[in-house]
N, C-alpha and C positions, 0 to 999 in steps of 0.2 A: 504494500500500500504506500502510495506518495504520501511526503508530508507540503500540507498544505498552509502556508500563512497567510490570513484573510483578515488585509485591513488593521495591524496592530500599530497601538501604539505606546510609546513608553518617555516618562518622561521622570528627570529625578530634583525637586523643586523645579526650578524656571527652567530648566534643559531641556528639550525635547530628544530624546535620543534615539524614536524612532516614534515615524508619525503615518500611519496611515500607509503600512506597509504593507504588500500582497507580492507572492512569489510563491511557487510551487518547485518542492525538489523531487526527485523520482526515489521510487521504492530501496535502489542500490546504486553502485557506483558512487565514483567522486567527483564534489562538489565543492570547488574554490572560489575563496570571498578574498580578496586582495585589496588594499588602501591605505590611506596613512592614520595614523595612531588617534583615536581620542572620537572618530567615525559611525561607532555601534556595532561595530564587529562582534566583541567578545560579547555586548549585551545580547544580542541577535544569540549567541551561543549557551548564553545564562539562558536564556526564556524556551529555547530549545530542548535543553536538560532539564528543566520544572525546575532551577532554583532562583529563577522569579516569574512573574507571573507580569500579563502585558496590563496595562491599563484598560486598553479597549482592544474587543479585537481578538481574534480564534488561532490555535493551532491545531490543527484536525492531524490524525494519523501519528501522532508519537504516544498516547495512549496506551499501548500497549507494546511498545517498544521496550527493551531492556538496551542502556544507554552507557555507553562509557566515555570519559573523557581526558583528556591532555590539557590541564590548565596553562594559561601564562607564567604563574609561579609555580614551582616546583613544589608538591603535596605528597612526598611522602614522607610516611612515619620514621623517623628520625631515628626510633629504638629500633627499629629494623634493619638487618643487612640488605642487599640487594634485590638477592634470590627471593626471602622471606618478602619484602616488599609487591612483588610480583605474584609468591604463594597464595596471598593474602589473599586474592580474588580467584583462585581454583581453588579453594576448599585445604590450602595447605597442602598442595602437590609440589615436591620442591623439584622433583625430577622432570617436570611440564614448566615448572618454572626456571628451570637451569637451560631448557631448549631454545626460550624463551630469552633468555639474556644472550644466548650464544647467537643469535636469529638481529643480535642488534652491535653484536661484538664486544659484548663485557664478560663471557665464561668467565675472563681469570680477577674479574674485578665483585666476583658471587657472592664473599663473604665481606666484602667491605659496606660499613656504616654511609649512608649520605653525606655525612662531617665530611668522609675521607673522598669521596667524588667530586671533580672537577662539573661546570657549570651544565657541559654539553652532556656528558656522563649522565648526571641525573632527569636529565630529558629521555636519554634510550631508555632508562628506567622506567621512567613514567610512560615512554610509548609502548616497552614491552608490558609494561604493566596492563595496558588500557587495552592493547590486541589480544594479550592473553585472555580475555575476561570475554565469555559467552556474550554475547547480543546480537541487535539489525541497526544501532545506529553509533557512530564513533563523529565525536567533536574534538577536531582537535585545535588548540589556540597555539599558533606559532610554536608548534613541536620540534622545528631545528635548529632552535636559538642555539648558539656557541656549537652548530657543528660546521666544518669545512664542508667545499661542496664535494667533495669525494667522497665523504661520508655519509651525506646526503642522498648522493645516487644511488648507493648500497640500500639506504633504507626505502629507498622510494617502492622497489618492489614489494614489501610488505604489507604498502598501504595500498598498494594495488592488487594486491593478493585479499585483501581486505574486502575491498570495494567489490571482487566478484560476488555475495554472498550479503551483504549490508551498506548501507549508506555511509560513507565518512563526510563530512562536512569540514576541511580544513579553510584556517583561517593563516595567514602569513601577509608579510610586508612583500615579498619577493616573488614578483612576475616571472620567473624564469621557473620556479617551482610549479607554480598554477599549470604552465604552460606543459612542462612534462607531466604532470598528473593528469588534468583536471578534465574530464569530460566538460562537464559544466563549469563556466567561469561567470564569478562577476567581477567587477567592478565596482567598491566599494565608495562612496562619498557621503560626506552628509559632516555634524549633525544640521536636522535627523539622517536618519540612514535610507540613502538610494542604494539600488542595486541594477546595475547597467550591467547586460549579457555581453562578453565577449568573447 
C-alpha cells in the first residue's frame, strides 16, 4: 500500500514548517528528499514515524507499517557494545547481528562501546541497526554523515537491497547520493516545505 500525505500541515509557534502538503510515495522502493538544512525535511520524517502528529491534515497507509529509523543524531544506547546495539532489535541474536555489522564493515569494531566509535562509525551502527530490524518502511535522516564517498558506495547496495521488499525514505544534503539511489527524487525547499519531483 502507498503512503499517502493529504494536505498536512505543521507549524511550531509562528513557523510554518509545512503547510498544506500532499505527495504520494509508492508501497517500496527508494525515495529521496534533498535540500538545504532548517526546510522540513526531518519534520516530514518525524510525522512519518508517529512521533509527531501534523496539525491539519492525513497520513493514510503507515498505519500499519512496522517503521525503522536512522536519526540525525546518533541514538544508540551508550551501555551497549556494537553488536549488542544492533541485537537489540532481533530479539538479542548477536550472530544476525554480527552479519549485520560485517554487511557495513565494523566485524572487528563488535565489541567496542559508542565512546570508543568515530562519528561515521556510529552511523553504520545505527544503519545496520535500522536494516536489521523486520519492517515495510525505513526513514533515514542523513545516514552518511562523516563517511567518505567510497564508503558510501559500499553501502549504497544495502539500501537498495532494502528498497526491493519496503519503502526507504532517505533524507540527505547530497544530490549525487539521491541520484544513484533514488527512484523517486524531490527536491526539497521551503519553510514551509515544497517538494519538487526531479
Amino acid at each position: 500500500m502507498s503512503i499517502r500525505i493529504e494536505k498536512i500541515s505543521k507549524a511550531y509557534g509562528e513557523l510554518k514548517v509545512i503547510d498544506d502538503l500532499t505527495v504520494q510515495f509508492p508501497p517500496n522502493g527508494l525515495v529521496g528528499l534533498s535540500g538545504p538544512s532548517g526546510c522540513g525535511k526531518t519534520t516530514l520524517l518525524r510525522l512519518l514515524a508517529g512521533l509527531e502528529q501534523p496539525d491539519r491534515g492525513l497520513i493514510k497507509g503507515i498505519e500499519q507499517r512496522t517503521i525503522s529509523m536512522v536519526f540525525q543524531e546518533d541514538r544508540l544506547l551508550p551501555w551497549l557494545s556494537a553488536v549488542d546495539n544492533v541485537a537489540a532489535v532481533l530479539s538479542s541474536k548477536r550472530g544476525k547481528a554480527l552479519n549485520w555489522l560485517e554487511r557495513v564493515y565494523l566485524s572487528e569494531f563488535a565489541e567496542y562501546y559508542p565512546a570508543q566509535l568515530s562519528g561515521g562509525m556510529k552511523r553504520r551502527v545505527a544503519l545496520a541497526r535500522a536494516l536489521a530490524r523486520p519492517g515495510d518502511l525505513l526513514l533515514l535522516d542523513e545516514p552518511f554523515t562523516g563517511m567518505d564517498i567510497d564508503l558510501k558506495k559500499k553501502l549504497f547496495s544495502l539500501l537498495q537491497e532494502a528498497a526491493i521488499r519496503r519503502l526507504v525514505v532517505l533524507v540527505t544534503h547530497d544530490l549525487a547520493d539521491i541520484g544513484a539511489l533514488a527512484g523517486q527524487a524531490y527536491r526539497a525547499e521551503g519553510p514551509p516545505l515544497r517538494l519538487r519531483e526531479v
